[in-house]
LUMLO-760178 format. One record per residue (C-alpha): z, y, x. Coordinates in Angstrom, 2 decimals. Layout:
BEGIN
<<Z; Y; X>>;
...
% end
This chain:
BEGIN
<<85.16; -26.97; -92.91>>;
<<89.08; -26.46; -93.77>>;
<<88.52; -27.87; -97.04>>;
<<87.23; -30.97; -95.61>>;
<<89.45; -31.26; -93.04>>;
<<92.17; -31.36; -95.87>>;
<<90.64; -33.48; -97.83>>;
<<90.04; -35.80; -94.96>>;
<<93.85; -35.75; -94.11>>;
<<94.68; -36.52; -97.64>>;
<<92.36; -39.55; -97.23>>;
<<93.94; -40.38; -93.90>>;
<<97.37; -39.71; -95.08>>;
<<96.63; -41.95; -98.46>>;
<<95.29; -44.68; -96.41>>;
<<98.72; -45.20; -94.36>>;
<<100.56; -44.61; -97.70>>;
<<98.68; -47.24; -98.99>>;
<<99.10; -49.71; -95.83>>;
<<102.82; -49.17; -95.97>>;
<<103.19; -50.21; -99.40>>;
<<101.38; -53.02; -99.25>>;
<<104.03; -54.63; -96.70>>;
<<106.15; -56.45; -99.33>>;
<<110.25; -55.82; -98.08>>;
<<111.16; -59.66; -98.58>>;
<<107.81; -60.24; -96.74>>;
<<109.50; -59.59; -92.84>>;
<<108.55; -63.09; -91.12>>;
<<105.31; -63.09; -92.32>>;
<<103.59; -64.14; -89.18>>;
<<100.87; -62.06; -88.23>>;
<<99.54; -63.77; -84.93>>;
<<100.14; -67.56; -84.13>>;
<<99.70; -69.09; -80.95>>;
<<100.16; -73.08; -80.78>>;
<<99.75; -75.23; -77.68>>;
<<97.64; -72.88; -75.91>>;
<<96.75; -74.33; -72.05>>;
<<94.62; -71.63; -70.18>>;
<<93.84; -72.22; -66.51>>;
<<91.42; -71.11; -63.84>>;
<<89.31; -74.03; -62.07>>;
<<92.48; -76.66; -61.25>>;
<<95.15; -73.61; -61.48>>;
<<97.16; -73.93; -64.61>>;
<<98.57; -70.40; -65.94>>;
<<99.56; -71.32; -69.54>>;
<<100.31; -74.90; -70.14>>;
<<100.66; -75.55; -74.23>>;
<<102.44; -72.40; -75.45>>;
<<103.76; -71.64; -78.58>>;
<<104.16; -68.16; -80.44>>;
<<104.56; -66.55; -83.40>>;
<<104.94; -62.70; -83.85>>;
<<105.97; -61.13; -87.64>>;
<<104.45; -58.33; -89.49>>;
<<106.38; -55.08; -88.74>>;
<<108.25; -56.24; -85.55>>;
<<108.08; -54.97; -82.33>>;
<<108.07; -57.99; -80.05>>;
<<108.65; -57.45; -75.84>>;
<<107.02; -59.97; -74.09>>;
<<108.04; -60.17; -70.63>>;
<<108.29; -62.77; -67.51>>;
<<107.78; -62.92; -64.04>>;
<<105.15; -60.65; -61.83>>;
<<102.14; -63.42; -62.21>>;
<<103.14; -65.75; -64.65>>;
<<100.35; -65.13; -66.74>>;
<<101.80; -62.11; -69.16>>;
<<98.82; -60.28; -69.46>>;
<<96.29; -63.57; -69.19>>;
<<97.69; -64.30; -72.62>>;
<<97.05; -61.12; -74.37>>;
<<93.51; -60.99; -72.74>>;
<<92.80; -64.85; -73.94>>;
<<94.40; -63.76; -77.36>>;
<<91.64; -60.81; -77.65>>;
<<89.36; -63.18; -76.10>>;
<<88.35; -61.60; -72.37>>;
<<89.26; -64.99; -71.52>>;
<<89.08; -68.52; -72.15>>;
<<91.12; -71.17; -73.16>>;
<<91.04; -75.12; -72.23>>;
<<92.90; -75.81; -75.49>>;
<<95.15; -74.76; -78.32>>;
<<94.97; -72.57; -81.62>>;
<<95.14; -68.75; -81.79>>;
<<95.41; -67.16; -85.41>>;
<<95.24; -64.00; -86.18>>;
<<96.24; -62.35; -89.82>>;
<<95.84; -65.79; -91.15>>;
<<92.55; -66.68; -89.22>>;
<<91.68; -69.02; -87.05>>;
<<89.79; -66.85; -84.47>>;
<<87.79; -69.72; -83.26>>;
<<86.77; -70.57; -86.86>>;
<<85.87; -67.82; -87.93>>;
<<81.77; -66.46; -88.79>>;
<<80.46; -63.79; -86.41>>;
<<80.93; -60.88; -89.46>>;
<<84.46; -62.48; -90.19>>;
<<85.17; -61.99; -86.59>>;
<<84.14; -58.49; -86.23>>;
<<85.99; -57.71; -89.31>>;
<<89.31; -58.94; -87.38>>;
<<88.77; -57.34; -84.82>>;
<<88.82; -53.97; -86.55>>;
<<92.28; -54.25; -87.50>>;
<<93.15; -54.80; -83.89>>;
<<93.94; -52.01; -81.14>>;
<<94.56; -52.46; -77.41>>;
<<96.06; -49.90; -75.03>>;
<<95.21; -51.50; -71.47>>;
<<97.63; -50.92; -68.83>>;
<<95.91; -48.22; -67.22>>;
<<94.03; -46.92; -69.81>>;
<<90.93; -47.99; -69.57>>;
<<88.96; -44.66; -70.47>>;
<<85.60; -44.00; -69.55>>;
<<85.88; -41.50; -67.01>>;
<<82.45; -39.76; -67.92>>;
<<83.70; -39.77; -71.74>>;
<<86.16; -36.75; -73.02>>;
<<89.19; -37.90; -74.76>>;
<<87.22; -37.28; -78.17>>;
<<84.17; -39.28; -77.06>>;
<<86.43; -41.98; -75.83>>;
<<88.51; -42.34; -79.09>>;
<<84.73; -42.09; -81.28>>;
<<83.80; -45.43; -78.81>>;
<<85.27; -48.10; -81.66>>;
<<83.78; -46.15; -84.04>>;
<<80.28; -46.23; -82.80>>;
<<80.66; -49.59; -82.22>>;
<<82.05; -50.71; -85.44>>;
<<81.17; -48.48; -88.00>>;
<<78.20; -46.50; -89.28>>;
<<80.31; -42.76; -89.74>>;
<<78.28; -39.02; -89.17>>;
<<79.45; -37.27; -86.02>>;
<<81.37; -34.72; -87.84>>;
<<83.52; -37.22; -89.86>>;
<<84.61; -39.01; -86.13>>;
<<84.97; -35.69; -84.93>>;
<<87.86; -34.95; -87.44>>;
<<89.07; -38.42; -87.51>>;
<<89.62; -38.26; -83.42>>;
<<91.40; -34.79; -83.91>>;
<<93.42; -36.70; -86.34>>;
<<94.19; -40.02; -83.72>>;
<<94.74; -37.19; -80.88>>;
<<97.74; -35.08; -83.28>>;
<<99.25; -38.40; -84.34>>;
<<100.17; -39.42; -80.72>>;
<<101.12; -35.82; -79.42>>;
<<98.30; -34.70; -77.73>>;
<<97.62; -30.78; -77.63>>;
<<94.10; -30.04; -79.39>>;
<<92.45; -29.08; -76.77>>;
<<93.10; -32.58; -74.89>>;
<<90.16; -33.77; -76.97>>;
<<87.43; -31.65; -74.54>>;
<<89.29; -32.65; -71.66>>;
<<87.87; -35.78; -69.51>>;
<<90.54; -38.68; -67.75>>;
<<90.62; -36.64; -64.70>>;
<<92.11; -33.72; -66.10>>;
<<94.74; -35.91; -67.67>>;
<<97.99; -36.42; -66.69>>;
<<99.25; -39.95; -66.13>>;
<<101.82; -39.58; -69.77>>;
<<98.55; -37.84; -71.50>>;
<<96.14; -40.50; -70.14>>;
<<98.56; -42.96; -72.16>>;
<<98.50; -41.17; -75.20>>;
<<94.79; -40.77; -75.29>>;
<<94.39; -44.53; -74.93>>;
<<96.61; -45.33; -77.59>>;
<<94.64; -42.63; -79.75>>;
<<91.71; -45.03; -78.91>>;
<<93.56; -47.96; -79.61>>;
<<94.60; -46.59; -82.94>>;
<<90.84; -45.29; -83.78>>;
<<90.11; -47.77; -86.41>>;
<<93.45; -47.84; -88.21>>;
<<94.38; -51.69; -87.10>>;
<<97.06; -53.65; -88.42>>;
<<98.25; -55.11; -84.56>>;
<<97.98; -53.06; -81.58>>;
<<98.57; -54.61; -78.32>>;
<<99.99; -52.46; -75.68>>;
<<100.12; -53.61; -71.90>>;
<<102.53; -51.93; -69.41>>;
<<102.63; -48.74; -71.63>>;
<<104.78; -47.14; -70.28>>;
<<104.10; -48.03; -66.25>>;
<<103.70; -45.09; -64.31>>;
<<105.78; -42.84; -66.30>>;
<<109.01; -40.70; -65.32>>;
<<111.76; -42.03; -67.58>>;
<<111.35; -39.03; -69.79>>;
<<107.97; -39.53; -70.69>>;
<<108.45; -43.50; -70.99>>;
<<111.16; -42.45; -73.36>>;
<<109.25; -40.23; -75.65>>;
<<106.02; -42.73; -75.57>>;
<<109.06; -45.51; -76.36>>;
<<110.06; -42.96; -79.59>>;
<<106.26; -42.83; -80.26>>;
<<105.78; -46.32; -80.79>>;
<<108.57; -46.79; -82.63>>;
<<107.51; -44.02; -84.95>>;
<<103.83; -45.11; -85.13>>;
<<105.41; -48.53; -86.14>>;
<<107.53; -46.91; -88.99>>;
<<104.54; -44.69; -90.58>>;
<<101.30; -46.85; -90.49>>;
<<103.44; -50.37; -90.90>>;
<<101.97; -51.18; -87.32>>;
<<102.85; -54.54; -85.66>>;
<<103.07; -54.55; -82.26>>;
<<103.12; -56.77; -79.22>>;
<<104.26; -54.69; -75.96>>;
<<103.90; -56.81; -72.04>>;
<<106.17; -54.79; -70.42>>;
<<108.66; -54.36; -67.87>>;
<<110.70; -51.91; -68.78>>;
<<114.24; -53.02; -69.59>>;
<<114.58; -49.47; -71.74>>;
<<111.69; -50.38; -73.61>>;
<<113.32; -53.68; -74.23>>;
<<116.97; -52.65; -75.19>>;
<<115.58; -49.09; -77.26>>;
<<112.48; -50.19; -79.30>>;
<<111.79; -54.14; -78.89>>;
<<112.98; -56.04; -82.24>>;
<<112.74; -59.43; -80.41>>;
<<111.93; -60.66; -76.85>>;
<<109.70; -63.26; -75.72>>;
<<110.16; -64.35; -72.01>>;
<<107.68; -66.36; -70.10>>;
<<108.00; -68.53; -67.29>>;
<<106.85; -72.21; -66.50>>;
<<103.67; -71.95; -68.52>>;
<<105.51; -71.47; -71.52>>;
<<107.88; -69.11; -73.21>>;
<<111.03; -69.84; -72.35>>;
<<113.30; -68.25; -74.96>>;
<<112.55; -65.97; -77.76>>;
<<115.17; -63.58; -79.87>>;
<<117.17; -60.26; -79.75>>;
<<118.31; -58.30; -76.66>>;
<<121.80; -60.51; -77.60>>;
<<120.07; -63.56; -77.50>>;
<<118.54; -62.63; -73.95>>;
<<122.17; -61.35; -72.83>>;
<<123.35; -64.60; -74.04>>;
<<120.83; -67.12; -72.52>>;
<<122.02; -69.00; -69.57>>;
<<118.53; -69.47; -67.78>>;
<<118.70; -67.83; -64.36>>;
<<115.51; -66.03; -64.45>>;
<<116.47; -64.19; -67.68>>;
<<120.55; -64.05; -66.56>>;
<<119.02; -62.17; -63.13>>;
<<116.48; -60.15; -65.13>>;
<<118.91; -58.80; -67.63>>;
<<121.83; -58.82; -66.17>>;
<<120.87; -58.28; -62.82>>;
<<121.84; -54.98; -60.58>>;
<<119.19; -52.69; -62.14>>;
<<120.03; -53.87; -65.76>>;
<<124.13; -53.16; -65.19>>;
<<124.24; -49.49; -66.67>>;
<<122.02; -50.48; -69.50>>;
<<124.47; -53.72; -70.11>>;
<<127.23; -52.11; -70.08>>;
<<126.17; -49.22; -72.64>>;
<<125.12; -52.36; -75.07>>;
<<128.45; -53.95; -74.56>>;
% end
């Protein structure tokens, strides 16, 4: 059993080798995910009137807006949970609506979600829930996802013994992880993350902040983070996307947001609770 467990790391370890060499230095605005003149809308109730936007290989993109202005409808019509009335959604150079039912299963191996509150099956142990893409998607013996969920559980912190342990016995930081481990499962190329860090004591949304960013740096993850978390923002985020009016309002760097003179973004990043972390950028 060690020697396969070894040898399985070495595979594992290979693999992300292997993914971060393939992303090509002079290759950062690749675009990895396009959305163009996507309307969405419930019965007469328009939540996303022709957006546009692009997110690059490698980056770490915030997208943020208003409580109801239709942040995480967009990531759920994206990974389509829900509909669209019009516009084009590519993903890793694909048109998702295009594509053949085995193309489209193929994509959506290489992509990982992390819901905001989890999402684990309560009557599922943290190994069982991290094996659930695997069942679904690939054809593995139970003693090869055992070792790859031990793997998925190490990578994002988790003690060991977290993988016998069910949601219930999880703390709110640990329940995180463990989704992410899921999310991670089947090595994907763009992870999605929603609210990640809601909940959390600003030492643990600090360290799962670090974790990202590390994640990002080792397996060449891209990764597009709805959040409201201004420290998340200013620490980890390479760009910011903002939402509001059905559309994104402005996109660029936490200077570019500092620098916008829309009052929505003005209040939100240089309002009262952003001060301390405006003046420690200035």
């Amino acid at each position: 059993m060690d020697e396969e467990r070894q040898e399985m790391q070495a595979q594992q370890a290979e693999k992300t080798e292997d993914r971060v060499n393939e992303l090509p230095a002079t290759d950062e605005h690749e675009v990895i995910l396009s959305v163009k003149d996507l309307t969405v809308a419930f019965g007469s109730h328009v939540v996303l009137d022709k957006l546009n936007l692009d997110i690059y290989r490698g980056e770490i993109l915030g997208f943020v807006g208003a409580s109801g202005a239709g942040k995480s409808v967009l990531m759920r019509t994206v990974l389509r949970l829900l509909p669209k009335q019009s516009g084009k959604i590519t993903i890793l150079g694909s048109e998702y609506d295009e594509v053949s039912d085995e193309e489209r299963i193929v994509l959506d191996t290489r992509l990982g979600v992390l819901f905001q509150h989890g999402a684990l099956f309560s009557a599922l142990t943290v190994r069982e829930n991290i094996q659930v893409p695997m069942r679904e998607y690939l054809n593995l013996p139970q003693e090869m996802m055992d070792e790859l969920a031990r793997l998925k559980i190490d990578m994002v912190g988790l003690a060991p013994e977290a993988a016998d342990k069910y949601p219930s016995e999880l703390s709110g930081g640990m329940i995180k992880r463990a989704a992410l481990a899921r999310a991670l499962a089947l090595d994907p190329d763009l992870v999605f993350l929603d609210e990640p860090t809601s909940g959390l004591d600003p030492i643990g949304a600090a360290e799962f902040d670090n974790l990202i960013a590390k994640l990002r740096d080792t397996l060449g993850l891209t990764v597009y983070m709805v959040t409201h978390d201004l420290d998340s923002l200013f620490s980890v985020c390479d760009r910011i996307a903002v939402l509001g009016k059905k559309k994104v309002l402005v996109e660029g760097t936490i200077d570019d947001m500092l620098a916008c003179d829309d009052e929505w973004v003005t209040s939100y990043f240089r309002g009262k609770r952003a001060r301390s972390i405006v003046r420690e950028q200035d």
